[in-house]
C-alpha positions as CSV (number, residue, x, y, z in Angstrom):
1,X,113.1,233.5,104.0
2,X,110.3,231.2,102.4
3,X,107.8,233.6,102.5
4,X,107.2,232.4,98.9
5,X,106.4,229.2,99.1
6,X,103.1,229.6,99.4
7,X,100.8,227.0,98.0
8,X,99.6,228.5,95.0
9,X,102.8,228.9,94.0
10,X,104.4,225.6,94.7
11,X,101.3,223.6,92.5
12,X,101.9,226.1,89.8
13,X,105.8,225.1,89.9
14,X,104.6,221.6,90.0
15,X,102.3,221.9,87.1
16,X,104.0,224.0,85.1
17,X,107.0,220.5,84.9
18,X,103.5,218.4,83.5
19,X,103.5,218.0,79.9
20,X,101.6,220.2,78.0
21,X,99.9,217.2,76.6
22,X,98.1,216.6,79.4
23,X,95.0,217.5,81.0
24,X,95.9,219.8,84.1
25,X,92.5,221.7,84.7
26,X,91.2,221.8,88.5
27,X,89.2,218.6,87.7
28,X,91.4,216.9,86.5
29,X,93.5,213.5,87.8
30,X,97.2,215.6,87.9
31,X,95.5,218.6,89.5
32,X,93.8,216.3,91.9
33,X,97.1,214.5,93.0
34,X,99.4,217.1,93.0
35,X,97.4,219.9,95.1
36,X,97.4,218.0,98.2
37,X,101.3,218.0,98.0
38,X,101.6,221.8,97.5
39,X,99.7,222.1,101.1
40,X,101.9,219.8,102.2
41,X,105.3,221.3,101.1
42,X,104.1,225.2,102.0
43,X,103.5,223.7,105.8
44,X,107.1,222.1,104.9
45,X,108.5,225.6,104.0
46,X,107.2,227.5,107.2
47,X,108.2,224.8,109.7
48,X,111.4,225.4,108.0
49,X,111.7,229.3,108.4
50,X,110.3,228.6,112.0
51,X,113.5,226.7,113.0
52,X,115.8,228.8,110.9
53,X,114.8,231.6,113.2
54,X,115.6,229.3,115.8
55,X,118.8,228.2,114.9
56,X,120.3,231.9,115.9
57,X,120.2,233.4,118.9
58,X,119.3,236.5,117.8
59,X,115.7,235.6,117.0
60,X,115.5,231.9,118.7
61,X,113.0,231.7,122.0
62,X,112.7,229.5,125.0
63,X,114.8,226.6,125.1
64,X,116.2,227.0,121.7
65,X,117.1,230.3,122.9
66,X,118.8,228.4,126.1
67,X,120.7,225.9,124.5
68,X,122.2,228.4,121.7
69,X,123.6,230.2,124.6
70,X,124.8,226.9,126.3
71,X,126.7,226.4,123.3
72,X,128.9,229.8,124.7
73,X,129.1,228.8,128.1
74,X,126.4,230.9,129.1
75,X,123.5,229.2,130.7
76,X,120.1,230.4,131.3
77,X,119.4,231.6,135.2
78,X,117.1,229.9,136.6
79,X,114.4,230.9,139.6
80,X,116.5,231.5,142.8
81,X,114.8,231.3,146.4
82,X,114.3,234.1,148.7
83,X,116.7,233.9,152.1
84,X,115.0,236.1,155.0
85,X,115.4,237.1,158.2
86,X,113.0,235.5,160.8
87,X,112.2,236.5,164.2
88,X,111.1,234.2,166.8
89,X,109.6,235.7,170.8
90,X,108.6,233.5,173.2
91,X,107.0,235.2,176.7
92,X,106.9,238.9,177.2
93,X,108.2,239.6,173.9
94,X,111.6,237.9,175.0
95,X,113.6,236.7,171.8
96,X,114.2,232.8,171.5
97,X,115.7,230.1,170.0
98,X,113.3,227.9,167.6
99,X,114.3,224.5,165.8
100,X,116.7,224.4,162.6
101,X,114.5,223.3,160.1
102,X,111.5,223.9,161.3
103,X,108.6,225.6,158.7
104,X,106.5,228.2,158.9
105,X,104.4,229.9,156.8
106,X,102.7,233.7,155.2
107,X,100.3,233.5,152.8
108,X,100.7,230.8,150.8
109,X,104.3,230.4,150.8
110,X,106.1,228.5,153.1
111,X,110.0,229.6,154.6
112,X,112.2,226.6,156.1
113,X,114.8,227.7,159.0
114,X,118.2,227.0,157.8
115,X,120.7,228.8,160.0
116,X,121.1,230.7,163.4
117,X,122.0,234.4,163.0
118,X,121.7,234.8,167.0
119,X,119.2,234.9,169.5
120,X,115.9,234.7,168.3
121,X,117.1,235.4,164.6
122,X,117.2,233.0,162.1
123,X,117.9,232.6,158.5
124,X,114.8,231.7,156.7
125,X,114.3,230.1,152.9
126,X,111.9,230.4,150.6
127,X,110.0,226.8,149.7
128,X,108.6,228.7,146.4
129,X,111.4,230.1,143.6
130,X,111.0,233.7,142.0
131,X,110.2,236.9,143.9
132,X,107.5,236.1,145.5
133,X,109.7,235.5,148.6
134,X,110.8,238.7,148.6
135,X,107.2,240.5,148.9
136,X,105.6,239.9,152.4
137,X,106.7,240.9,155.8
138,X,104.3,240.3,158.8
139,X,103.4,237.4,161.1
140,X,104.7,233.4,160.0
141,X,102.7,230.4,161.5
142,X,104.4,227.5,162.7
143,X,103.7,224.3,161.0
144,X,103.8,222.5,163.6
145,X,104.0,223.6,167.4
146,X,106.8,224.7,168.9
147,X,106.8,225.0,172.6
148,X,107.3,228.5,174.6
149,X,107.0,230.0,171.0
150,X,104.6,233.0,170.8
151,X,105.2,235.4,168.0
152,X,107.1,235.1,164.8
153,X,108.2,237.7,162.2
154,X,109.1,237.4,158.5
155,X,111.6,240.1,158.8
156,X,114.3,241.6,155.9
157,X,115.2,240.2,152.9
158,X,118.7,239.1,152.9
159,X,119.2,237.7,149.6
160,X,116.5,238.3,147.1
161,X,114.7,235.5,144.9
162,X,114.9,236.2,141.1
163,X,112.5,234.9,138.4
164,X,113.9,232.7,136.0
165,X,115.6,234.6,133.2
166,X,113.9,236.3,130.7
167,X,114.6,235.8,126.8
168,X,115.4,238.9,126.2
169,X,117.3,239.4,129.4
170,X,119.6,236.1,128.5
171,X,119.9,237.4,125.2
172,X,121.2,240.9,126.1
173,X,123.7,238.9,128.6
174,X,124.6,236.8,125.4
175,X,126.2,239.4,123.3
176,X,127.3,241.6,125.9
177,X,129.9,238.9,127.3
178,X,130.4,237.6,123.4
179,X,130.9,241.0,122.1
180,X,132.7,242.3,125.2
181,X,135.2,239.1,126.2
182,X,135.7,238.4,129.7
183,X,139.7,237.6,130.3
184,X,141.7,237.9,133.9
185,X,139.9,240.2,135.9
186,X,139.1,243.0,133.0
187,X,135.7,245.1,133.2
188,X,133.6,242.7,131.5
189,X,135.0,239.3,133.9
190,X,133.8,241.0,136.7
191,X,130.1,241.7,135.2
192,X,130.1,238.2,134.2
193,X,131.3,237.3,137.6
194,X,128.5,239.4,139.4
195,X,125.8,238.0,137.1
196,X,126.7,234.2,138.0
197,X,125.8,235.4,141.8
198,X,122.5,235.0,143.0
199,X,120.2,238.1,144.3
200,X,122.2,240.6,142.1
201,X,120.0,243.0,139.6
202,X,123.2,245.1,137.8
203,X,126.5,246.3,138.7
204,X,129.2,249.2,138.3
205,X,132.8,248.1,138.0
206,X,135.6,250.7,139.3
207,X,138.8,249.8,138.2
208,X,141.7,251.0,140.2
209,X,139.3,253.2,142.7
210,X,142.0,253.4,145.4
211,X,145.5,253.0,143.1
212,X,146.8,250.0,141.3
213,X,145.1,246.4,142.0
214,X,141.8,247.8,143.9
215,X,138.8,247.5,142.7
216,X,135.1,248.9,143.6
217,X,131.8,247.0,143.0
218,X,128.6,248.8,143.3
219,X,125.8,246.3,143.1
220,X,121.8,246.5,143.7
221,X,119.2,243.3,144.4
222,X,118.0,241.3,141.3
223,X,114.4,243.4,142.5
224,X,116.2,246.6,142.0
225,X,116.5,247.4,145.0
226,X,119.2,248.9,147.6
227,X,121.2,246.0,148.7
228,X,121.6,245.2,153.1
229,X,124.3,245.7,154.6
230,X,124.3,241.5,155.2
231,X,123.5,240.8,151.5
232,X,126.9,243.2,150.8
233,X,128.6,241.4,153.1
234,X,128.2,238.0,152.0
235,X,128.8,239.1,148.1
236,X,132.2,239.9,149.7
237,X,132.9,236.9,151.0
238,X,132.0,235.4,147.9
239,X,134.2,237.4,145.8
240,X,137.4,238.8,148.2
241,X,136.9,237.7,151.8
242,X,138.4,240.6,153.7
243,X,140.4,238.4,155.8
244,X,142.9,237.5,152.9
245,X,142.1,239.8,150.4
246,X,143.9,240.1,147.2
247,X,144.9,236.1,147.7
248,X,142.6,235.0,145.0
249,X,140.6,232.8,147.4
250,X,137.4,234.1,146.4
251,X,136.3,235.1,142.8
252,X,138.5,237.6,142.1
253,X,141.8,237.3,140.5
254,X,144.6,236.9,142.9
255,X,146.4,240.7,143.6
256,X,143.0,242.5,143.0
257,X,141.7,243.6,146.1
258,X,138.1,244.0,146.1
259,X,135.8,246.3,147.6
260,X,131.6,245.3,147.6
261,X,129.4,248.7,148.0
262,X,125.5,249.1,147.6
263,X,123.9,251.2,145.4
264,X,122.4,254.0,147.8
265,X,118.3,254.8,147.3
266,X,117.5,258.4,147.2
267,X,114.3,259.2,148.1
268,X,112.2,261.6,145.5
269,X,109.2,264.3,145.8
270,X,107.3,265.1,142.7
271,X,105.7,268.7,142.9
272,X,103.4,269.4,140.0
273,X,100.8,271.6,139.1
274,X,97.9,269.8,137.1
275,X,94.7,270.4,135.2
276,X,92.4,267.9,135.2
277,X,89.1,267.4,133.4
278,X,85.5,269.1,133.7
279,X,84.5,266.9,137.3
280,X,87.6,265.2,138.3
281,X,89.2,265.9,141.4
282,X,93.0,265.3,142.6
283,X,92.0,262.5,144.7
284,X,91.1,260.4,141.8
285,X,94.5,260.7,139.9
286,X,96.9,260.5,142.2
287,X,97.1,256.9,142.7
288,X,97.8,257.0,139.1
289,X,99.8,259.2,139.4
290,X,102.2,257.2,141.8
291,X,102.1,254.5,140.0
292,X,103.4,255.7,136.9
293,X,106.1,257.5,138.6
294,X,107.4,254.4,140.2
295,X,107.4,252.7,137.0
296,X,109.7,255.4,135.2
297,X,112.0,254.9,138.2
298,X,112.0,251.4,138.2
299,X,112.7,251.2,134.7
300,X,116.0,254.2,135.9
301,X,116.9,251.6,138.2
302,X,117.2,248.5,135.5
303,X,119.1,250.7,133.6
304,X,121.1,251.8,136.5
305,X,124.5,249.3,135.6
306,X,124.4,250.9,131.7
307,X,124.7,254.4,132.6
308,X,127.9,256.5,134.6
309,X,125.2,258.3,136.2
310,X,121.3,258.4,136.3
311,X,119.4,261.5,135.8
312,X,116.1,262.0,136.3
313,X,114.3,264.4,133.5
314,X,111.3,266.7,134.0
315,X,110.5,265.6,130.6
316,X,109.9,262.6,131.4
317,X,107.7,263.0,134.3
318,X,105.6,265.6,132.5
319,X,104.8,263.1,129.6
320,X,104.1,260.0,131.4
321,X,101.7,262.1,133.8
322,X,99.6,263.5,130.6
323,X,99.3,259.9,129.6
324,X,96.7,259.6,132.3
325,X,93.1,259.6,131.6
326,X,91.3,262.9,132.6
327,X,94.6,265.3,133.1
328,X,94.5,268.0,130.3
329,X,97.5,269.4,131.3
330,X,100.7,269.5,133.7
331,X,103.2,272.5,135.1
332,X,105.7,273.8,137.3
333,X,107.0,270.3,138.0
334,X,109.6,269.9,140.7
335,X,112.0,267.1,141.4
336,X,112.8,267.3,145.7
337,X,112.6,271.0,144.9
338,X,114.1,271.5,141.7
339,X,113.0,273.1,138.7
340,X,115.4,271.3,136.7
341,X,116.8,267.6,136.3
342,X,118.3,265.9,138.8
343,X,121.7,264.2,138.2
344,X,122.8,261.0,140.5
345,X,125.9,260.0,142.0
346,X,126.9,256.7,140.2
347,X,126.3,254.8,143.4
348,X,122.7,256.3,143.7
349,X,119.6,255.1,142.7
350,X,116.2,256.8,142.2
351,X,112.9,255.6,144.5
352,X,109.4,258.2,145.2
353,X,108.9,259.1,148.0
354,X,105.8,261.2,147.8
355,X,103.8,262.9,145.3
356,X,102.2,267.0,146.1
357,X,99.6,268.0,143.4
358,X,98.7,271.4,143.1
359,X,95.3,272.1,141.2
């Protein structure tokens, strides 16, 4: 917006209001005072364009970003913490009971025992916010000692730790609830009501799945991810406890009766034929190879909530497989078989499962 106020121009405004009459060559006293001030006022100038960009949400950042939202009512997520299952054996691999609140630790991270599932298992939090709680399974060391106790296990992830929001995820959140306004139980109340509740990445609203008054939410984990049966379970409760559904005790409106599914994980097999450069061998490009495919269905499964269904393109897995270093050339891709894309349910989601390179 003040792109032109540069200094150059600002002392040629300033001198140009000085009396002819007067001296205003480079050496002299007015150009001496007055060019200082035009640095001054250009520095002026783009501070001001810097917080005119922040005054809008659709360019602000950070906390700017943050309390622009907070104006709407919607508030930025912060980092959640992981809940896990534990598992505690004493002798001959017998399960047993250890103390509520006791800590253990994997890694660097530490989990604190908050609840009793039943014998031997335990819910387990996260001391450290974000998805690092969600990454490591394996053996858990006591911090202190705990009699009879002789194995522990850092089991399944029952609700995932998230990051703290992302700008660009906040601001995507922003205008879809501004644009699309939440009111009594419509499409867009129930997003907003899912994206309040911790652990969830995206979900699919079905209105009226089962007649009048029902409703179906298919969700997946904020790590994209399909959803436990326990994790489903206790987004019920939170939303329509079967008990007393449709009494408007949980989330949902009263008379909607609401019905919490998991997005289901299909498992992929990419078959390709490749050509690879003078001295390479498959070995070398498959990790690659993997990797790439993962991230393609990752970024399917971010998308998931956005789309009625999810199809995964040959296409697409041809390209991103050229963009590796040292393959000339790829063919004869199959997806789980198929020589053509592959359309999923609405409830599916995409994950590899292995990759078969043919030379």
């Amino acid at each position: 917006m003040y792109e032109h106020m540069t200094s150059e121009y600002l002392l040629d405004r300033m001198l140009s209001r000085v009396s002819a009459n007067f001296d205003k060559r480079e050496s002299s006293p007015i150009y001496t005072a007055i060019a200082p001030v035009a640095y001054i006022l250009a520095e002026f100038y783009a501070d001001l364009d810097v917080h005119n960009n922040l005054s809008f949400v659709d360019s602000a950042d950070g906390e700017y970003l943050a309390r622009g939202t907070s104006e709407h009512g919607i508030n930025k997520n912060h980092a959640t913490f992981a809940k896990r299952v534990g598992k505690f054996f004493g002798a001959n691999e017998a399960p047993m009971d250890v103390p509520i609140n006791s800590r253990f630790s994997i890694g660097h991270l530490y989990y604190l025992v908050e609840s009793r599932l039943g014998l031997g298992e335990f819910i387990l939090k996260c001391e450290t916010a974000g998805t690092a709680g969600n990454e490591q399974f394996g053996v858990l060391l006591p911090v202190e000692y705990i009699a009879g106790l002789v194995e522990a296990q850092l089991a399944d992830v029952l609700i995932p730790g998230e990051n703290e929001e992302e700008d660009e995820a906040l601001r995507e959140r922003f205008f879809e609830e501004v644009n699309e306004e939440p009111f009594g139980g419509n499409v867009a109340d129930y997003k907003k009501m899912f994206n309040t509740l911790d652990g969830i990445g995206g979900t699919k609203v079905f209105p009226a799945w089962q007649g009048g008054g029902s409703v179906k939410c298919c969700v997946l984990t904020s790590d994209f991810d399909e959803p436990t049966t326990d994790f489903i379970h206790e987004i019920q409760e939170k939303v329509d406890p079967i008990p007393v559904q449709g009494q408007g005790l949980g989330l949902a409106p009263m008379n909607h009766f609401v019905t919490i599914t998991g997005a289901a994980k299909v498992l992929l097999t990419i078959e390709s034929t490749i050509t690879l450069a003078n001295g390479v061998t498959i070995g070398q490009v498959v990790g690659d190879i993997e990797a790439i495919l993962k991230d393609y269905f990752l970024s399917l499964r971010k998308n998931w909530k956005n789309e009625a269904k999810t199809i995964i393109r040959l296409s697409q897995i041809e390209a991103r497989i050229l963009t590796i270093p040292n393959i000339v050339d790829v063919t004869n891709t199959t997806i789980n078989g198929s020589s053509v894309n592959v359309e999923l349910d609405a409830e599916k989601i995409p994950f590899l499962d292995q990759v078969i390179l043919n030379g």
